[in-house]
Kinemage of the C-alpha trace (Angstrom):
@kinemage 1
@onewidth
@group {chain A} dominant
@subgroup {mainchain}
@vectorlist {calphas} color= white
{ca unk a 1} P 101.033 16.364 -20.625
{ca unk a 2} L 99.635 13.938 -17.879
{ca unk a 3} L 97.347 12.012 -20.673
{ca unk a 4} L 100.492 11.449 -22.969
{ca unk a 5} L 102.504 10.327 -19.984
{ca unk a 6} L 99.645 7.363 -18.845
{ca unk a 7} L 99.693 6.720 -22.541
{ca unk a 8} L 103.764 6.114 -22.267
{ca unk a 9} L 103.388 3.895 -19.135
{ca unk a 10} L 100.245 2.036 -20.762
{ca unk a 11} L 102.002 1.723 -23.707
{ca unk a 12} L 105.219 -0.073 -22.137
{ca unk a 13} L 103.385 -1.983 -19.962
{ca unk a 14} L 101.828 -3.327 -23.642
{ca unk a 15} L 105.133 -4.128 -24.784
{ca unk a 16} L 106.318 -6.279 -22.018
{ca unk a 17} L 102.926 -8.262 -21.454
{ca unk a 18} L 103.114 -8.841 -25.156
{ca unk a 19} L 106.672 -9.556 -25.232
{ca unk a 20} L 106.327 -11.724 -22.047
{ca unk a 21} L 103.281 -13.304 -23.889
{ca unk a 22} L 104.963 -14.289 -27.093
{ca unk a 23} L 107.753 -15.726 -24.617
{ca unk a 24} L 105.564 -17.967 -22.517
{ca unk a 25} L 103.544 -19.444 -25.487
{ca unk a 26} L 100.484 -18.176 -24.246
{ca unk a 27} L 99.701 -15.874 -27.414
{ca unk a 28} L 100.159 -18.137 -30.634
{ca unk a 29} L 101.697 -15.658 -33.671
{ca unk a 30} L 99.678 -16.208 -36.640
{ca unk a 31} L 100.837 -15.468 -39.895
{ca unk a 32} L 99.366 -12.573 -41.421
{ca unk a 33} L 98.423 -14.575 -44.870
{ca unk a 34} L 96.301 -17.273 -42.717
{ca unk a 35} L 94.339 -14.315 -41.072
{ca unk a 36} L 90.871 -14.668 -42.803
{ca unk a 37} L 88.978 -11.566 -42.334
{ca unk a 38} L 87.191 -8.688 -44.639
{ca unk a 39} L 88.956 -6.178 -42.234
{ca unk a 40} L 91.710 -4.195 -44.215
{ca unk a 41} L 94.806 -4.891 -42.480
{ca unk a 42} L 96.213 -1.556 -40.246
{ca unk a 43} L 99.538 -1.086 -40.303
{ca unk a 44} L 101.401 -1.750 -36.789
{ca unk a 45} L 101.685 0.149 -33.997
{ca unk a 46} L 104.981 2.296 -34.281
{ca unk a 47} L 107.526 1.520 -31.083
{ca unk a 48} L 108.395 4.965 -30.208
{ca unk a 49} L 112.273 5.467 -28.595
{ca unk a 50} L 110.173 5.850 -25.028
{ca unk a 51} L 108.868 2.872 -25.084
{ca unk a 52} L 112.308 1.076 -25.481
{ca unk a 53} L 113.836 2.435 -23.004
{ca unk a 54} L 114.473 0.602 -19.568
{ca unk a 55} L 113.208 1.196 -16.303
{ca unk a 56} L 115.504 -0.156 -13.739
{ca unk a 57} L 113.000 -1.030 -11.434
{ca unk a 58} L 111.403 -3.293 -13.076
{ca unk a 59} L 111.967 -6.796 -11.701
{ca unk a 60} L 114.693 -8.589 -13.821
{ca unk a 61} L 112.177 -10.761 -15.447
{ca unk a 62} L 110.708 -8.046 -17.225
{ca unk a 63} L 113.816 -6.225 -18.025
{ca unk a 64} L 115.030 -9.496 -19.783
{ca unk a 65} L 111.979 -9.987 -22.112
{ca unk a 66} L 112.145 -5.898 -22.934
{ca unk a 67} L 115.916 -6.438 -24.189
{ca unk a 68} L 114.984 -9.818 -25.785
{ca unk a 69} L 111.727 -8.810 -27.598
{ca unk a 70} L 113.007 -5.803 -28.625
{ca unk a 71} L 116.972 -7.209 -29.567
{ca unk a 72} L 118.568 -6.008 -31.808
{ca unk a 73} L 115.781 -3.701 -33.568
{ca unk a 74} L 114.628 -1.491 -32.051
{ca unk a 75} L 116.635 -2.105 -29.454
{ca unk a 76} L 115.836 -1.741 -25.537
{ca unk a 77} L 117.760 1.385 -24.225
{ca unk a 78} L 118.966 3.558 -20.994
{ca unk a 79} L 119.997 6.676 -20.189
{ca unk a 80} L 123.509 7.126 -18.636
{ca unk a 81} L 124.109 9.423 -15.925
{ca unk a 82} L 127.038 10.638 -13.641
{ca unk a 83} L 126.718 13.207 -11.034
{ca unk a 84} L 122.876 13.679 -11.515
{ca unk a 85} L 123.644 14.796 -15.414
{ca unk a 86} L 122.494 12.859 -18.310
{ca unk a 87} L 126.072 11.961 -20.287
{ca unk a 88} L 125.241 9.429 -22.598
{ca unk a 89} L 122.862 6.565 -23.842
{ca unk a 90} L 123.192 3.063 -23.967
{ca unk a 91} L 121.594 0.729 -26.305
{ca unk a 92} L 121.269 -2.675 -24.477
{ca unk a 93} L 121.188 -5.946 -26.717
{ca unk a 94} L 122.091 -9.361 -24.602
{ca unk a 95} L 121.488 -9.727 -20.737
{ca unk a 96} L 121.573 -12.227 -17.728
{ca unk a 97} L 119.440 -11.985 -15.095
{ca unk a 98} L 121.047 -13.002 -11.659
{ca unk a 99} L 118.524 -12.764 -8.417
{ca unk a 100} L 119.247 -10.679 -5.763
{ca unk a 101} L 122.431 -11.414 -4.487
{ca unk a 102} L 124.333 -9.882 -1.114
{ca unk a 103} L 125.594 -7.165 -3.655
{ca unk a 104} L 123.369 -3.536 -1.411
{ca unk a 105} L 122.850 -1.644 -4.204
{ca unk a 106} L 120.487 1.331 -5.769
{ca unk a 107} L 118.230 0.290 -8.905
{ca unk a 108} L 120.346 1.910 -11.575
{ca unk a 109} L 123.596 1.165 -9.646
{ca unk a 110} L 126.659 -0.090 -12.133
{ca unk a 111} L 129.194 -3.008 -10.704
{ca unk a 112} L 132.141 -3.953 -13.135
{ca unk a 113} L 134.965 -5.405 -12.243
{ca unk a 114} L 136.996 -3.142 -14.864
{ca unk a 115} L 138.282 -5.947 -17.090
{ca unk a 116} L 134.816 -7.652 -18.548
{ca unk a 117} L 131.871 -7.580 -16.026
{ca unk a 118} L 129.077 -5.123 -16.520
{ca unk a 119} L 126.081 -5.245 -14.577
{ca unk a 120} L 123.152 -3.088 -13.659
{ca unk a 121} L 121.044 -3.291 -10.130
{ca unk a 122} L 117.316 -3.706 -10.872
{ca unk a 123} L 114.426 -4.428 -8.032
{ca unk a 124} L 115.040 -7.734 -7.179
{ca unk a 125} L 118.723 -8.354 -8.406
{ca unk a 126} L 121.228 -7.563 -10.779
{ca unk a 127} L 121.365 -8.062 -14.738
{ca unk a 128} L 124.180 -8.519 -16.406
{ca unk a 129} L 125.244 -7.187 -19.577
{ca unk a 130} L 127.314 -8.914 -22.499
{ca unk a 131} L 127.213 -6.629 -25.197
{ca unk a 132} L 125.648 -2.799 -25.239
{ca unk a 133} L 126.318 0.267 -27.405
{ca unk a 134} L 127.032 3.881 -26.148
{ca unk a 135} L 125.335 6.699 -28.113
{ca unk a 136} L 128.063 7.481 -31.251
{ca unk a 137} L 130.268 4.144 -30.870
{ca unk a 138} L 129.843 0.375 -32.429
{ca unk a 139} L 128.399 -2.038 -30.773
{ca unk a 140} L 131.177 -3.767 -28.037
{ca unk a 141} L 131.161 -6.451 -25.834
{ca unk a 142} L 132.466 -5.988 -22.072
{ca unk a 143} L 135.941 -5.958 -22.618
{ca unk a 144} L 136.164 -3.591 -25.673
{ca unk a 145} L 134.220 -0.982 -24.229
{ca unk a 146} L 135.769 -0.936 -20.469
{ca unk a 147} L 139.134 -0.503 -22.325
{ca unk a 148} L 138.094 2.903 -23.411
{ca unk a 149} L 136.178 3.138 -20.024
{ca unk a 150} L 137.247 4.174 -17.013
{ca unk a 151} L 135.719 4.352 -13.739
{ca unk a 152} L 132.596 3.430 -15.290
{ca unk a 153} L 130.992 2.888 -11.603
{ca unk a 154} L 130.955 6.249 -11.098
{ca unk a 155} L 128.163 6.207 -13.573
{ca unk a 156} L 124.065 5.176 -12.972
{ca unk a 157} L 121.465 4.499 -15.011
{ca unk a 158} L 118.610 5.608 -13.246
């Protein structure tokens, strides 16, 4: 319901300011031995498969930290649509981030060039992806998997 659905944005949000944290240096890690308290020790918070998956408009700073924190377990995630229908699933494990270029395009938009380029429109540009996994295949860098894929920009991810 509405509750669990805050909860899922909340949740997300968690992950990336951590994520982002842990990136910047302004949270310090601290080994779990050194921690010197009477409190018994809870076990983690579980990352549920929502809260890996990608929301293409996010800026492409945030996108980037999601894939990196979360690369290559559990692994940051997006759905794959064509023609409004939900085909497929894409685990997502190395990006670029390019600013906005000229490129017009719709967050969720996929460019390739056919041969090795794969790149998704986010808010404020386009990120660029150099190896992903479709639901039920290995893991493939650009050129491997737009050999078995064609058209591929007749597909979104948002």
């Amino acid at each position: 319901g509405m509750i669990h659905d805050k909860l899922m944005v909340l949740g997300g949000q968690l992950v990336i300011e951590t994520v982002e944290n842990l990136l910047s240096g302004t949270v310090k890690a601290i080994p779990q031995e050194e921690m010197t308290t009477d409190e018994p020790l809870r076990p983690a918070p579980k990352i549920f498969k929502e809260d890996c998956r990608i929301d293409w408009s996010w800026s492409g700073d945030q996108i980037l930290n999601v894939v990196r924190g979360l690369s290559p377990y559990s692994a940051a995630w997006t759905p794959v649509f064509i023609d409004g229908q939900e085909k497929s699933s894409a685990k997502i494990f190395e990006v670029k981030y390019e600013p906005r270029t000229t490129e017009a395009t719709h967050v969720g938009d996929i460019i390739s060039d056919g041969k090795e380029r794969i790149s998704i429109a986010c808010a404020d540009g386009l990120i660029h992806i150099n190896s992903m996994q479709i639901a039920g295949k290995k893991r493939m860098n650009n050129k491997e998997l737009l050999l078995g894929f064609r058209n591929i920009e007749d597909y979104c991810c948002m």
